[in-house]
C-alpha positions as a Markdown table, in Angstrom:
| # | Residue | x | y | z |
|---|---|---|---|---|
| 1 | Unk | 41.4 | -50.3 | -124.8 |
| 2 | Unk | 42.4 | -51.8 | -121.5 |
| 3 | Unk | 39.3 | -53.5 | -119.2 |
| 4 | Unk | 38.7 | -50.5 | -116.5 |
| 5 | Unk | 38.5 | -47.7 | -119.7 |
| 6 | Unk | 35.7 | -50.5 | -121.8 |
| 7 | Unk | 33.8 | -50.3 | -118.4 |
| 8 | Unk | 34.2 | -46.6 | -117.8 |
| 9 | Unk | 32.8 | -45.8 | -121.3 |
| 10 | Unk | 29.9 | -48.7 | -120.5 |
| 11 | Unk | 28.4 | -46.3 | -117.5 |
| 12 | Unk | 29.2 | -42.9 | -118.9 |
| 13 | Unk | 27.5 | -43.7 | -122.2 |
| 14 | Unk | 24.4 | -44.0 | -120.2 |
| 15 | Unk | 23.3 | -41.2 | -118.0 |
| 16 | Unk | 21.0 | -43.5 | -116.6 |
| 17 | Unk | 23.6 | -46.4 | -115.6 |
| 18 | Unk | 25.9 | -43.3 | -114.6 |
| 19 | Unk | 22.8 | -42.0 | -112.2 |
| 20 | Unk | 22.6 | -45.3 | -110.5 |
| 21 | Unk | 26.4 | -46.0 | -109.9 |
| 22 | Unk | 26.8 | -42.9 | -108.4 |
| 23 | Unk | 23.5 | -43.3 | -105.8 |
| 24 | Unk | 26.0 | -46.4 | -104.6 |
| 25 | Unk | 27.8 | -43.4 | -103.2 |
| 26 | Unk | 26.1 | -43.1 | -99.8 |
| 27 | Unk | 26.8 | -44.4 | -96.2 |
| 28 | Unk | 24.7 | -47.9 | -96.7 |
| 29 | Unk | 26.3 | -51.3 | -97.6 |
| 30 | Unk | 23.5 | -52.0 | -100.2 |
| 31 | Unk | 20.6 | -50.4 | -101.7 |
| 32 | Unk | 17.4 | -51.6 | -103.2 |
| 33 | Unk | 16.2 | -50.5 | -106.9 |
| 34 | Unk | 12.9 | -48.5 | -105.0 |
| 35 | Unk | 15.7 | -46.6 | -102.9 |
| 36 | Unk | 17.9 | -45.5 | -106.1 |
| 37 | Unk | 14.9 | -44.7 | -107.8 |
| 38 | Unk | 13.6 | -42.7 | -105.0 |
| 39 | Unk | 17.5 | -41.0 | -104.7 |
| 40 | Unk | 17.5 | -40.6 | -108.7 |
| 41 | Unk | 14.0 | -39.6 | -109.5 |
| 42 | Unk | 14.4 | -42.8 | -112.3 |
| 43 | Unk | 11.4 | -44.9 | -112.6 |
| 44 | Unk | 11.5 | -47.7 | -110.9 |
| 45 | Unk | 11.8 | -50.3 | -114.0 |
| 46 | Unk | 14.5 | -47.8 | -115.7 |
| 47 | Unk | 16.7 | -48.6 | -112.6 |
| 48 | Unk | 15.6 | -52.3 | -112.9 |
| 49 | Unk | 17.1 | -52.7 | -116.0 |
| 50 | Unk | 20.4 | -50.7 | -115.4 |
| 51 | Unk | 21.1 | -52.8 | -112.4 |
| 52 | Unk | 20.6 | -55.4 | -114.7 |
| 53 | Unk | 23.2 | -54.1 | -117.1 |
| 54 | Unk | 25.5 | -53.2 | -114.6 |
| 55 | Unk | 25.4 | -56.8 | -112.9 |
| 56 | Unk | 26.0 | -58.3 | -115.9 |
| 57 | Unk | 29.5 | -55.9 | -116.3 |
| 58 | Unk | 29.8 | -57.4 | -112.6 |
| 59 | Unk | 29.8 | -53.4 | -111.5 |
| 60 | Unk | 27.1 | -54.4 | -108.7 |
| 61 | Unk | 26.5 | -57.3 | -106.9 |
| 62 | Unk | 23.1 | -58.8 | -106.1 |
| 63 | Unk | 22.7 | -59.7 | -102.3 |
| 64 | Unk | 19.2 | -61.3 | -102.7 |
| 65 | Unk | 18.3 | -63.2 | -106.0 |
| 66 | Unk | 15.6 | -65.4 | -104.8 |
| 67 | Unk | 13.8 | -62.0 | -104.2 |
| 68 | Unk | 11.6 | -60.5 | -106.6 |
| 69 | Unk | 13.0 | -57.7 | -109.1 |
| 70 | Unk | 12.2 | -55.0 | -107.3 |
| 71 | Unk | 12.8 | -56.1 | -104.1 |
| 72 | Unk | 16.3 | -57.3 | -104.4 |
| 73 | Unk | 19.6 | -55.6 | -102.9 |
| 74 | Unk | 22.4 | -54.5 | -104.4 |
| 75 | Unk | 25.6 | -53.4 | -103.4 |
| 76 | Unk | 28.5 | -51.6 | -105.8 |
| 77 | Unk | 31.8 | -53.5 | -104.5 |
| 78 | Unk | 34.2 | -52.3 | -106.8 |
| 79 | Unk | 34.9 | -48.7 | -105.5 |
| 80 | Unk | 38.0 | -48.3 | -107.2 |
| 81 | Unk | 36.5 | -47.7 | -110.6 |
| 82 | Unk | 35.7 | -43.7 | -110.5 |
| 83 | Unk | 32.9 | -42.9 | -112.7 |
| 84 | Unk | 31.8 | -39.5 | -112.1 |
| 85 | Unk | 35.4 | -38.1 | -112.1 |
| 86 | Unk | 36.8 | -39.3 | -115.3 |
């Protein structure tokens, strides 16, 4: 199984991490976990831990470590890797 499929199966095995890719989808360079969890309905430490995951696949980058959890920025740089439509 070639890299892009392992991470492709690693979001869409998780409706959650699925959720908060896809909220990456809107007009703003970066978003913080209270905004995705505003824009997915998710509690706030359920999208914590995704973004968590999803760093640690290097899917999302985070703009502010030296902030708290929950007030750190993200942003989802690798575009390329559809989600939602495979």
């Amino acid at each position: 199984m070639d890299n892009l499929k392992k991470l492709r199966v690693f979001v869409k095995t998780s409706t959650v991490r699925e959720k908060v890719l896809n909220s990456f989808n809107s007009k703003k360079d970066f978003l913080s976990p209270s905004e995705i969890s505003k824009n997915t309905k998710l509690a706030l430490t359920v999208v914590s831990t995704a973004l968590l995951q999803l760093q640690k696949e290097k899917l999302v980058n985070c703009l502010t470590p030296e902030q708290s959890s929950h007030k750190q920025s993200y942003n989802y740089p690798n575009s390329t890797l559809s989600i939602s439509r495979s």
